[in-house]
VMD Tcl script that draws the C-alpha trace (Angstrom):
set ca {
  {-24.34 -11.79 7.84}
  {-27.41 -10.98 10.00}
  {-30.25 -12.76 10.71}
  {-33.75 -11.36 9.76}
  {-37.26 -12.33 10.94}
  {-39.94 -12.85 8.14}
  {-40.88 -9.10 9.31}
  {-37.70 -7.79 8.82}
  {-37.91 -9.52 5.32}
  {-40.99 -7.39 4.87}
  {-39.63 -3.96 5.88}
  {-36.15 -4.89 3.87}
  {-38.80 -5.89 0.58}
  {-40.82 -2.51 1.40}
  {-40.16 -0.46 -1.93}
  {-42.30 -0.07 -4.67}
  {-41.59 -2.86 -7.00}
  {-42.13 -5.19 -4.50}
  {-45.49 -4.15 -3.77}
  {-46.58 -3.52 -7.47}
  {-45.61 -7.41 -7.98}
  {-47.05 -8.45 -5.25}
  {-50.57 -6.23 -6.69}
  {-49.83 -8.20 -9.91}
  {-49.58 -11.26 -8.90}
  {-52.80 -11.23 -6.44}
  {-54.70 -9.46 -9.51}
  {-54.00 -12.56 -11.75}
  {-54.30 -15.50 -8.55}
  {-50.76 -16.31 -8.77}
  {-48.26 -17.66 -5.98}
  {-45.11 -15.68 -6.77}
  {-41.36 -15.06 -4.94}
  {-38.18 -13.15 -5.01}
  {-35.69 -16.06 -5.00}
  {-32.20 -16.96 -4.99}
  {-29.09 -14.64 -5.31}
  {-31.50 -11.52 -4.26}
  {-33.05 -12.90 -1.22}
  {-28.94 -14.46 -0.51}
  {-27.83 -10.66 -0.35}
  {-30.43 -9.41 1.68}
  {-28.62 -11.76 4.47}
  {-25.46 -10.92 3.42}
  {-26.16 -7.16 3.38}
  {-24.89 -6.47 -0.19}
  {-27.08 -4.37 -2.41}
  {-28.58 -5.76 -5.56}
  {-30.53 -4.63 -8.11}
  {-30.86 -8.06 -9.95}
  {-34.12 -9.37 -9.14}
  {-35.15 -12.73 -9.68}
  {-38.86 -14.02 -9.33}
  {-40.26 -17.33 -9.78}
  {-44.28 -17.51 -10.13}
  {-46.63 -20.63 -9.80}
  {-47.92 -20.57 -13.19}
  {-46.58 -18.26 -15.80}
  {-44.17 -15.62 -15.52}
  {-44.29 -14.03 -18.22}
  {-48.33 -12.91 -17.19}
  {-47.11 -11.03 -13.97}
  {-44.36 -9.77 -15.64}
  {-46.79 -8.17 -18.54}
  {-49.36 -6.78 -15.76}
  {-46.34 -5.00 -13.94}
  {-45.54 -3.84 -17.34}
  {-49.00 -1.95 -17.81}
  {-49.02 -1.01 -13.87}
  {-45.92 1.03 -14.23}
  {-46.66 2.24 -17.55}
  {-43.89 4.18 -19.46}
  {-40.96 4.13 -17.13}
  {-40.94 0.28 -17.31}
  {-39.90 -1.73 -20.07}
  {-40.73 -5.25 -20.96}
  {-38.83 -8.24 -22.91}
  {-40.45 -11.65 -23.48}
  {-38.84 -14.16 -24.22}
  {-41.29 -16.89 -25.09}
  {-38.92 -19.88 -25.77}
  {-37.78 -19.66 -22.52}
  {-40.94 -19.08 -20.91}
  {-39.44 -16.31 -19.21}
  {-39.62 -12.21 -19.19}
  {-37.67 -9.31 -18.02}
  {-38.88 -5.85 -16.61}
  {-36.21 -2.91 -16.78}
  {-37.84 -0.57 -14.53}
  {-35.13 2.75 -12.68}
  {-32.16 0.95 -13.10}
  {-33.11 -2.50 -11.90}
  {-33.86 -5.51 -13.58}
  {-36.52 -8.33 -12.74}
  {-36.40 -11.16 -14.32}
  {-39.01 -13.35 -13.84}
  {-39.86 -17.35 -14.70}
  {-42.90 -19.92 -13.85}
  {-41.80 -22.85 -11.42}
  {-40.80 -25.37 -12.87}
  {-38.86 -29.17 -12.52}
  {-36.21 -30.37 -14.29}
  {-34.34 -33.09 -15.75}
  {-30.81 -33.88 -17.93}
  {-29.14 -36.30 -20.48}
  {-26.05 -37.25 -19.64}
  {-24.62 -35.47 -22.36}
  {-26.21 -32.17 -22.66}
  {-26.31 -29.42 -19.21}
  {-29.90 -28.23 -21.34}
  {-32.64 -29.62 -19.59}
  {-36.00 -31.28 -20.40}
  {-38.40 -28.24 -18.19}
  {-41.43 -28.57 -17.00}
  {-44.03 -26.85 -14.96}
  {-43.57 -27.20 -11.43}
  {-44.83 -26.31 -8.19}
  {-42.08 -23.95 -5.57}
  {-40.93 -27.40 -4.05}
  {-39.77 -28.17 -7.36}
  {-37.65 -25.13 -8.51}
  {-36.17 -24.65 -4.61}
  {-34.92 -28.65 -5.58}
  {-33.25 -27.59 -8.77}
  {-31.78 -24.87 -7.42}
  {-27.65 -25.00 -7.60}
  {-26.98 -24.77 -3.59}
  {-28.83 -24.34 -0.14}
  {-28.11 -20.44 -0.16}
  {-29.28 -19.51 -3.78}
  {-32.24 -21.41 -3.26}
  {-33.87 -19.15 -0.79}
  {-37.36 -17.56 -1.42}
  {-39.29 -15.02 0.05}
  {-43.06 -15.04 -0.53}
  {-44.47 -11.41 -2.66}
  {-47.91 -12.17 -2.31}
  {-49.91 -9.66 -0.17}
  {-51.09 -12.17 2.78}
  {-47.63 -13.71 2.86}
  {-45.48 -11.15 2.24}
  {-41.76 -11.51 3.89}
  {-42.53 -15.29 4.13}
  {-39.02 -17.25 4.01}
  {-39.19 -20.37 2.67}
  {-36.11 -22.22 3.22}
  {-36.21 -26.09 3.17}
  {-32.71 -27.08 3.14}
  {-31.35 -24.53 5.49}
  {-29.74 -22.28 3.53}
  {-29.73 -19.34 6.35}
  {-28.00 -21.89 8.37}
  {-25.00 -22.23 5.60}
  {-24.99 -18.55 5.45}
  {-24.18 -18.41 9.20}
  {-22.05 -21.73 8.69}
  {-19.78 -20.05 5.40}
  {-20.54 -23.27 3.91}
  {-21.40 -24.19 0.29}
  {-23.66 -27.37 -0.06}
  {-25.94 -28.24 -2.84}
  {-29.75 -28.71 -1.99}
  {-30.00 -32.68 -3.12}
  {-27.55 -34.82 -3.89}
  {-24.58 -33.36 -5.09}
  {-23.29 -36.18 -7.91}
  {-26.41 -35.17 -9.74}
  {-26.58 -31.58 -8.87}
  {-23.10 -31.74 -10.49}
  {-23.39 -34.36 -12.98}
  {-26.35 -32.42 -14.74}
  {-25.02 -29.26 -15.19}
  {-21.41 -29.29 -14.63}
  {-21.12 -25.44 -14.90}
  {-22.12 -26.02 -11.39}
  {-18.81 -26.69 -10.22}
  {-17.30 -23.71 -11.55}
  {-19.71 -21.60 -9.71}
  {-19.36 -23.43 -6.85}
  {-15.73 -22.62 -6.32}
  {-16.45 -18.89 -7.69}
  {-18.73 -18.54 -4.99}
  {-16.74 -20.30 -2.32}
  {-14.37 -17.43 -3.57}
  {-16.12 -14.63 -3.64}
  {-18.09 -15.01 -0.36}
  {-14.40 -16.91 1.24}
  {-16.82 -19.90 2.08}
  {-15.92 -23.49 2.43}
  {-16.98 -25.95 0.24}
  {-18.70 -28.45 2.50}
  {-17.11 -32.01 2.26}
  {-19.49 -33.94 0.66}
  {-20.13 -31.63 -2.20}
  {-16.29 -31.13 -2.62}
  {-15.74 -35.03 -2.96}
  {-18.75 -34.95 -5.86}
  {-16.94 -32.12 -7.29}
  {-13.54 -34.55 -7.36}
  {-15.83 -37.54 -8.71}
  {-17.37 -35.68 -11.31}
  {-14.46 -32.90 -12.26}
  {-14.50 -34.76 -15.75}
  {-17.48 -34.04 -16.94}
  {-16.49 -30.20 -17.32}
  {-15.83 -31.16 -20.92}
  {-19.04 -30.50 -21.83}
  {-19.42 -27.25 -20.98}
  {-18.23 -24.53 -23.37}
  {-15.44 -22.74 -22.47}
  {-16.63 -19.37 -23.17}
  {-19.00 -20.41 -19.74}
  {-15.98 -21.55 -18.13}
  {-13.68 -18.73 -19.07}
  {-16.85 -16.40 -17.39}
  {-16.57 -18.51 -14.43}
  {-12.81 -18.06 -14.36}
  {-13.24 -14.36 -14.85}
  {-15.48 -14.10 -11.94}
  {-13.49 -15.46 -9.47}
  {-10.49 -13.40 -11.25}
  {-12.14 -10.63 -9.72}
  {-12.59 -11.81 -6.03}
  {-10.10 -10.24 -3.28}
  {-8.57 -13.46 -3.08}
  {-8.90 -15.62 -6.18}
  {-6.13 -17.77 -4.92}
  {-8.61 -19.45 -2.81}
  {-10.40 -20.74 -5.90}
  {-7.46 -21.95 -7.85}
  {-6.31 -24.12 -4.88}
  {-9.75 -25.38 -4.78}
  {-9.63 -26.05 -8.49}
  {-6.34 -27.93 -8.34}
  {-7.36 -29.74 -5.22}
  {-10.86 -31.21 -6.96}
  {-9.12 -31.77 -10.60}
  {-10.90 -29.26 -12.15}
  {-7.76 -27.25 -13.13}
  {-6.14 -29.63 -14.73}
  {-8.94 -30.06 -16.94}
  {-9.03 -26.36 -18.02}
  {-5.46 -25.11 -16.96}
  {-2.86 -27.97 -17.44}
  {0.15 -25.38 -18.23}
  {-1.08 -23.87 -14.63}
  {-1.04 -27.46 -12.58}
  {2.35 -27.97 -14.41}
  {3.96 -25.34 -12.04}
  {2.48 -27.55 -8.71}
  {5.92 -29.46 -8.38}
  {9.01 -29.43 -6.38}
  {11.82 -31.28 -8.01}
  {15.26 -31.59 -5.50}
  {18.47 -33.06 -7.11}
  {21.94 -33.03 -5.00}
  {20.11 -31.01 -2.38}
  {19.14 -28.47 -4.11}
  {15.17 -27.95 -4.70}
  {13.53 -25.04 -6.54}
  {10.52 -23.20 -5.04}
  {6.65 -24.40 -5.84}
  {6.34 -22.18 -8.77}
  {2.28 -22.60 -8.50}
  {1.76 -21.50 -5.04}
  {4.50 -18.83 -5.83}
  {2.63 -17.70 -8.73}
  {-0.96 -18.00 -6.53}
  {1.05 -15.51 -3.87}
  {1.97 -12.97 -6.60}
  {-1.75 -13.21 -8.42}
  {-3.05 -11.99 -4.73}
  {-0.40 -9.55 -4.02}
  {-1.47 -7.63 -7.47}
  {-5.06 -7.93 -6.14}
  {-4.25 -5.54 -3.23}
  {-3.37 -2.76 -5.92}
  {-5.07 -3.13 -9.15}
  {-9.14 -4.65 -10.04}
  {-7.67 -4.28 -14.12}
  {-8.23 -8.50 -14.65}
  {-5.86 -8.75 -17.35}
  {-2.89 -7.15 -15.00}
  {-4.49 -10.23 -12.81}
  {-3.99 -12.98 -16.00}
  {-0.65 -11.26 -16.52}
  {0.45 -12.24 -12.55}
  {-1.27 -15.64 -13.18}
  {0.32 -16.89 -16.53}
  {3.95 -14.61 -15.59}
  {5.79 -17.69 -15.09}
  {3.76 -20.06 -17.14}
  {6.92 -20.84 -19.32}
  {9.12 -22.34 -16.36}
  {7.88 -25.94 -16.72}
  {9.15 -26.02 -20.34}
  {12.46 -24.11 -19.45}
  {13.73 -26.32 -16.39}
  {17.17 -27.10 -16.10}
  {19.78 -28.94 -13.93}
  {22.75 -27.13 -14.15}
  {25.55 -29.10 -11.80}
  {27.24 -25.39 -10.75}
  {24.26 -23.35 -9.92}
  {21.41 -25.61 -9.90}
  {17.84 -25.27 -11.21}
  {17.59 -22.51 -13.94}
  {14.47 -21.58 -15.66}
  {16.29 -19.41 -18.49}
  {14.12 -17.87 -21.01}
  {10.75 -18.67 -19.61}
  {9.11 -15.37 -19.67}
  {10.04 -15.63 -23.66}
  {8.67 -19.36 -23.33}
  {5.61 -18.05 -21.77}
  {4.73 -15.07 -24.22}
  {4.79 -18.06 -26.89}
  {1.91 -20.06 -24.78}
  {-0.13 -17.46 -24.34}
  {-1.90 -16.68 -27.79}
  {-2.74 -20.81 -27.70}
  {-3.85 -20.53 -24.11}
  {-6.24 -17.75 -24.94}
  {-7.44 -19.25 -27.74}
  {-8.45 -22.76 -26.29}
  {-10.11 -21.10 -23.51}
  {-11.94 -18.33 -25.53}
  {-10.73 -15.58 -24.20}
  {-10.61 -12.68 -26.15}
  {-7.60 -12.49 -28.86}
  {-6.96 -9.03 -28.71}
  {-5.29 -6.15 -27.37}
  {-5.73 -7.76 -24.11}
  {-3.76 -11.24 -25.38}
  {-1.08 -8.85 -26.59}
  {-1.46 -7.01 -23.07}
  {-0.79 -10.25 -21.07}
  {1.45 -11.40 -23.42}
  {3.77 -8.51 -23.02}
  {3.87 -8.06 -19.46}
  {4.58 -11.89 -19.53}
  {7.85 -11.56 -21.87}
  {8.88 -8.11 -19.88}
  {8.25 -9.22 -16.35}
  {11.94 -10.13 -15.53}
  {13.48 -6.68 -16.86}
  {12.54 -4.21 -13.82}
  {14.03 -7.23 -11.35}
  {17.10 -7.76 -13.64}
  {17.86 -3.74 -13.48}
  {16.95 -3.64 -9.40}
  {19.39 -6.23 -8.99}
  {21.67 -4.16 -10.79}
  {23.17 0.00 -10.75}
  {19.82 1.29 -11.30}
  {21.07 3.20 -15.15}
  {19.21 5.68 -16.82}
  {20.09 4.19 -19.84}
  {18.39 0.32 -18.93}
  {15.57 2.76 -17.41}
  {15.12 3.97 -20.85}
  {15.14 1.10 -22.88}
  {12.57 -0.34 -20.55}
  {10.27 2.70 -20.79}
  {10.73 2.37 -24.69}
  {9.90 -1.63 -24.79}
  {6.82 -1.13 -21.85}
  {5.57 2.06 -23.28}
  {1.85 2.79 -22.25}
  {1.90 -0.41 -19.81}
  {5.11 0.51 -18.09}
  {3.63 1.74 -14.81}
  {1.54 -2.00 -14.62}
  {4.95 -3.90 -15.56}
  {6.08 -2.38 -12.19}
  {3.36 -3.33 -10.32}
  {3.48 -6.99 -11.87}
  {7.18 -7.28 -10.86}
  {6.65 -5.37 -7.26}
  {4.25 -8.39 -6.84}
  {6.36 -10.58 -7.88}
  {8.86 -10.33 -5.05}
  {7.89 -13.00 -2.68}
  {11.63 -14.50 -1.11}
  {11.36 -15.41 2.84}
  {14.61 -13.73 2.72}
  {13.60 -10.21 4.38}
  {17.31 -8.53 3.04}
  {17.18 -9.87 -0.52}
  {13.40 -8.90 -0.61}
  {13.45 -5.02 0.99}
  {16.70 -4.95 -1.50}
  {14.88 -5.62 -4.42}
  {11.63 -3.17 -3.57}
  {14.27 -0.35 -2.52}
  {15.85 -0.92 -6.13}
  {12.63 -1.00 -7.72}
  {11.79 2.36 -6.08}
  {14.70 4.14 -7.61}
  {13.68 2.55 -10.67}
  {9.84 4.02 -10.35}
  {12.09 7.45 -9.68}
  {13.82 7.28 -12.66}
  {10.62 6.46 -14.61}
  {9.42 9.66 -13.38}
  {12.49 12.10 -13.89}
  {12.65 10.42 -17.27}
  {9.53 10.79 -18.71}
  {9.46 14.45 -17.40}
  {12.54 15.00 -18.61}
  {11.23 13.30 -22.25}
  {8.21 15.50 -22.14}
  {10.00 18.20 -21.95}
  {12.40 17.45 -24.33}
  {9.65 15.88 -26.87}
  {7.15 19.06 -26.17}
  {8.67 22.14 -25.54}
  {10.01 23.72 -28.66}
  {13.43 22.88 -29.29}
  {14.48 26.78 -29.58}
  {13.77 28.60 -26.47}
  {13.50 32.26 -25.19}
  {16.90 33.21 -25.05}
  {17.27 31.99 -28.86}
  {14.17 34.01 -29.69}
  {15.73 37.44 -27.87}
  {19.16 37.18 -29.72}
  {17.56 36.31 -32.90}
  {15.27 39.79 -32.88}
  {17.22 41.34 -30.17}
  {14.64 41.51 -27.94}
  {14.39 41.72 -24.22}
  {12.15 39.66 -21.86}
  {8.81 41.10 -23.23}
  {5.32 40.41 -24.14}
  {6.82 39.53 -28.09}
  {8.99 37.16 -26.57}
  {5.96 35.14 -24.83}
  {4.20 35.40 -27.71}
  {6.79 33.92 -30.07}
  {6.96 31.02 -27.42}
  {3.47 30.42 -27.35}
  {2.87 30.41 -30.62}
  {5.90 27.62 -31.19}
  {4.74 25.48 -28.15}
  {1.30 25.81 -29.95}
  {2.53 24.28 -32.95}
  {4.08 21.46 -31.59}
  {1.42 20.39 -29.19}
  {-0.62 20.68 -32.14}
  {1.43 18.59 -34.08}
  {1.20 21.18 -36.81}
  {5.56 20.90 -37.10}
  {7.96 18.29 -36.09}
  {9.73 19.44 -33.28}
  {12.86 20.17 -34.93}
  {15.14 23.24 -35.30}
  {14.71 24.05 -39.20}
  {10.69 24.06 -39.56}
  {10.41 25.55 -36.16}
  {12.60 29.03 -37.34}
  {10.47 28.84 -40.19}
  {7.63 28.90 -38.02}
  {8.97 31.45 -35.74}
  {9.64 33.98 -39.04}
  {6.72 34.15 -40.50}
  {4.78 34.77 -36.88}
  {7.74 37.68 -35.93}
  {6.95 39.64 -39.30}
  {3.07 39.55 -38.62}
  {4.43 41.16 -35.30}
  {6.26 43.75 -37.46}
  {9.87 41.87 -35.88}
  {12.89 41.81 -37.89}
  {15.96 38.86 -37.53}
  {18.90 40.84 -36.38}
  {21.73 40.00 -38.33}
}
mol new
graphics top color blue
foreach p $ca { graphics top sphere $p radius 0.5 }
foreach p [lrange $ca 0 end-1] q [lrange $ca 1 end] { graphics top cylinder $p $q radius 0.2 }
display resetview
């Protein structure tokens, strides 16, 4: 975060698009400004090249004049409904939109718009630090307008919402999503009076789509730490809401002395441990839904206590409907997650164990392509207090990544290079180590990486015939 004068707003807005909008919009008598996330980055110092401008008046007319003033190399989409247009111009977009006010039914987030002055789209805006704007036009260029001290929340780390927030929310209700995703993503706290509004008004979420939500969700999947918005979603309600089967796990049950572990803050630990080695998102579901069955597989059992016995089974079962409800996509990445759900206790269960090449194996076989993420998942998963039990477990699990890799060299080796070798090929044509014998072995290997034979003795001497009597080589008897 740094803070910047209205000149160093200038010199940071000094590049070419800038200036041909600003030449645009003073051609055609328009008040117009970069706003919002743009301007928010600038103070942040994170590069952007989504560019959103607001004009007083109609958007769409600067957005057609910078259209003709770059010519060619620009190119322009209207979108007349919406009153708004888009300018694609070397690999950055500008989007831009008139002013405009605002208002909601209670049960629609689509708004009644109208035409509106900058006071009136700054008061619409979703918080205090997206609803920045910086003045284009050629007198007032680098002009920060900034009426509800959003530089100050920057400084701060604070999310707030411009007006009050029980209407900010209640309107749009996306709004709390993205007010958690961006508490995430910029590690901001939610200031207090917008968190209570998003506890009073967490149920209105159910009128938002959850192909929006499930965007949200992905978003702050994504962050360094999405644990940080997950608490914050439990905390306000939301998650309950969109997660149950995830709140479900935030319980500690004790009977006869004996309690089990917080499976939810467990599971919140293991979700951020993955972040630290993979950005794949669906290795981050996988980590997030791992022990999503454990609710429906609790047990007392008076000899050893709480057992959860089957619940990586349990929880490959949930996941298709959990995907489903919240839109995600039904795929190969369902079938991803939902693997590396039922698997994730097999690595632990063999570490625990004599590391075998045999379990090794069948775990290689039952992974296949995803084997090398399965570890990872379960690596992540070891979170005990217990610093013997835990360095126990990762030394185990790197013999087991060892074995992975002897194996699968050893199974490429076997599965790839020809199953009769050199020495077969200089008894069969009594040959010594020679230029012939290279060939012969080239020309097999070629046929089996080729997939032109099955790696197998019979089709391979076949093979290996015909090619030595094109060489002029007879079989010794």
């Amino acid at each position: 975060m740094r803070d910047l004068s209205n000149a160093e707003l200038a010199e940071l807005l000094n590049k070419d698009i800038f200036h041909k909008i600003s030449e645009a919009a003073d051609k055609l008598g328009l008040e117009c400004y970069v706003v919002g996330g743009y301007v928010r980055d600038l103070f942040l110092g994170r590069p952007s090249n989504d560019i959103d401008v607001v004009v007083v008046g109609s958007g769409i007319r600067v957005a057609s004049e910078l259209k003709t003033m770059l010519g060619k190399k620009a190119h322009l989409s209207v979108f007349r409904n919406f009153g708004t247009a888009q300018v694609k111009y070397k690999g950055m977009e500008v989007e831009f939109v008139g002013a405009r006010k605002e208002s909601y039914s209670h049960d629609s987030r689509k708004p009644i718009v109208e035409n509106g002055t900058l006071e009136d789209d700054q008061n619409r805006r979703d918080f205090t630090i997206n609803a920045l704007a910086v003045c284009l036009n050629h007198k007032r260029f680098g002009e920060l307008i900034d009426p509800f001290g959003g530089v100050d929340d920057l400084w701060d780390g604070i999310i707030a919402t411009p007006l009050d927030p029980d209407i900010t929310f209640s309107d749009d209700p996306l709004r709390m999503m993205r007010c958690i995703r961006f508490a995430t993503q910029l590690n901001f706290f939610i200031e207090d009076e917008t968190f209570a509004a998003l506890e009073r008004n967490a149920d209105r979420i159910k009128i938002i789509s959850s192909e929006r939500i499930a965007d949200e969700m992905n978003k702050i999947m994504s962050t360094r730490t999405p644990s940080k918005g997950f608490i914050d979603l439990q905390r306000c309600g939301l998650l309950q809401l969109i997660l149950p089967e995830l709140t479900a796990l935030d319980i500690v049950e004790k009977r006869n002395g004996k309690a089990h572990k917080n499976n939810f803050y467990h599971t919140l630990e293991v979700l951020d441990n993955i972040c630290l080695h993979t950005d794949n998102v669906w290795l981050r579901w996988a980590a997030l839904f791992h022990d999503i069955g454990k609710p429906k597989s609790k047990r007392w059992d008076a000899a050893t206590g709480w057992t959860f016995r089957n619940h990586n089974v349990i929880g490959k079962k949930m996941i298709p409907g959990i995907f489903r409800r919240m839109k995600l996509p039904m795929d190969s990445k369902m079938k991803y997650v939902q693997k590396l759900v039922d698997l994730h206790m097999r690595p632990i269960a063999i570490a625990d164990d004599e590391v075998t090449d045999s379990a090794v194996r069948r775990l290689m076989n039952d992974a296949a392509e995803d084997i090398d993420d399965l570890m990872t998942l379960c690596e992540a998963d070891i979170t005990s207090k217990n610093y013997v039990r835990k360095q126990h477990f990762l030394n185990n699990f790197r013999i087991v990544r060892k074995k992975l890799a002897d194996l699968k060299e050893r199974d490429y080796k076997r599965e790839l290079q020809p199953c009769i070798d050199g020495d077969e090929i200089m008894e069969l044509f009594h040959l010594k180590p020679s230029r012939e014998v290279g060939e012969l072995k080239k020309h097999l290997k070629d046929a089996v990486l080729d997939n032109r034979v099955p790696n197998e003795r019979e089709p391979l001497l076949v093979l290996l015939k015909e090619k030595a009597a094109q060489m002029g080589l007879t079989q010794q008897s």
